[in-house]
N, C-alpha and C positions, 0 to 999 in steps of 0.2 A: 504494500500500500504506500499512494504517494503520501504526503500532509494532510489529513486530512482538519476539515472545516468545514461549516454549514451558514453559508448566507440565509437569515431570516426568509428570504425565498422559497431557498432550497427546506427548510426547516417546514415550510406552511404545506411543500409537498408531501413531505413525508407524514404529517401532522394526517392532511386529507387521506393520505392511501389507507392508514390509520382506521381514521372515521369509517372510509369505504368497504373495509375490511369489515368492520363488524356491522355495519346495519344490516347486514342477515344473518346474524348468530348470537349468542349470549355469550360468546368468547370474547379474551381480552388479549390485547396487543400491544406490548410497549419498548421501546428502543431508548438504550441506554449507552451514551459515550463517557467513557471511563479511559481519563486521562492519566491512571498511573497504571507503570506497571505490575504483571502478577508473575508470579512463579507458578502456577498452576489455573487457569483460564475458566474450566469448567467449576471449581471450587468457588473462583469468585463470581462468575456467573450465576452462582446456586444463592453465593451470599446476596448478592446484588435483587435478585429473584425474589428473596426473602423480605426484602429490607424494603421493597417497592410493595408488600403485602398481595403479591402476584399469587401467593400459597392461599389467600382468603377468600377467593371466589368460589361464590356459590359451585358452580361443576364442576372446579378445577380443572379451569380449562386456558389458563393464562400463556400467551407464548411471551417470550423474552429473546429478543434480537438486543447481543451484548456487543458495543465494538472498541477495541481497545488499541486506537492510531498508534500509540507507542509501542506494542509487541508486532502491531502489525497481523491483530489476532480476530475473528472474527468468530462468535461463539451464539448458539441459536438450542434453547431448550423449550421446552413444555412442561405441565404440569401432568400430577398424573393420571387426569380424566382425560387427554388431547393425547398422552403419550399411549394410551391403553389403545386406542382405536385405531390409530394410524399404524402405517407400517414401520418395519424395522431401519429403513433408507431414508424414510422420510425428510425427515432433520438434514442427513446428507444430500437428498436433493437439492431442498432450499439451497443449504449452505454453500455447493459448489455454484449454485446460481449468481449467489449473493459475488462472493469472492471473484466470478470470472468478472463480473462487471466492479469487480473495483481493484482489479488488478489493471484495469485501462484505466481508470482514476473517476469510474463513475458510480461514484457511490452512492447518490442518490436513488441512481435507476436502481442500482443493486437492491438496494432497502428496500425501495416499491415495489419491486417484483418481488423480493421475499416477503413481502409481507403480504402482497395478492394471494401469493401460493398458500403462507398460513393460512388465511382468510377463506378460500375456498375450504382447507380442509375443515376448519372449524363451521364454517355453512354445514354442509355434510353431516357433521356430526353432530352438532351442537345447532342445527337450526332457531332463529329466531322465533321468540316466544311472545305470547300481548304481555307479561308480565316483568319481561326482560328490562335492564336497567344498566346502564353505563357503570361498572364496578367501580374501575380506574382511568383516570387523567387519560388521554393522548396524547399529551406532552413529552417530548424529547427528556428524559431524565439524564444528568452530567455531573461527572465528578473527578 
């Protein structure tokens, strides 16, 4: 990965893909840049996971797109209502999606298409509900 950065633009898109992603599902979606680095990716992905209250939804069914510009690391989990249903590749699909587009330095697209792809799977599984309710933020969370 080159430097990476999000002009408030680029941020409103990733924001929308967000929104887009879940108005057919009771799933939740949140993208987190974490600007230090880790000695183990997936442990603090799990922390980060936690700390966003991503473990407290109702089906647990929260994805976490983690990106970490200084390891140059790019880390994607579910919780484990999302991770029960899906396949075993899943997660690796997105992820080589995400990485091939931001190994050309387009990270935005990268994001939005992984997070379409969440997004369907969470349709699918977790169809939208009348009694559904926005868990969590859409907000870009950073640290």
């Amino acid at each position: 990965m080159k430097e990476f950065s999000l002009s408030k633009k680029e941020e409103k898109k990733i924001i929308k893909a967000i929104k887009e992603a879940e108005r057919n599902t009771s799933g939740e979606i949140r993208v987190h840049i974490d600007a230090e680095p880790s000695e183990n990716h997936l442990e603090t992905t799990a922390a980060v996971f936690h700390s966003l209250k991503m473990d407290q939804t109702k089906d647990r069914n929260g994805v976490l797109f983690h990106v970490s510009p200084t390891d140059h690391n790019f880390t994607i989990i579910g919780d484990q209502g999302i991770d029960a249903v899906t396949s075993d590749d899943f997660w690796d699909e997105i992820k080589k999606t995400v990485i091939k587009k931001f190994k050309k330095g387009k990270y935005v697209k990268g994001l939005t298409l992984g997070i379409k792809m969440a997004g369907e799977a969470l349709q699918q599984h977790f169809p939208y509900q009348d009694d559904d309710k926005n868990e969590l933020p859409d907000e870009i969370s950073w640290s």
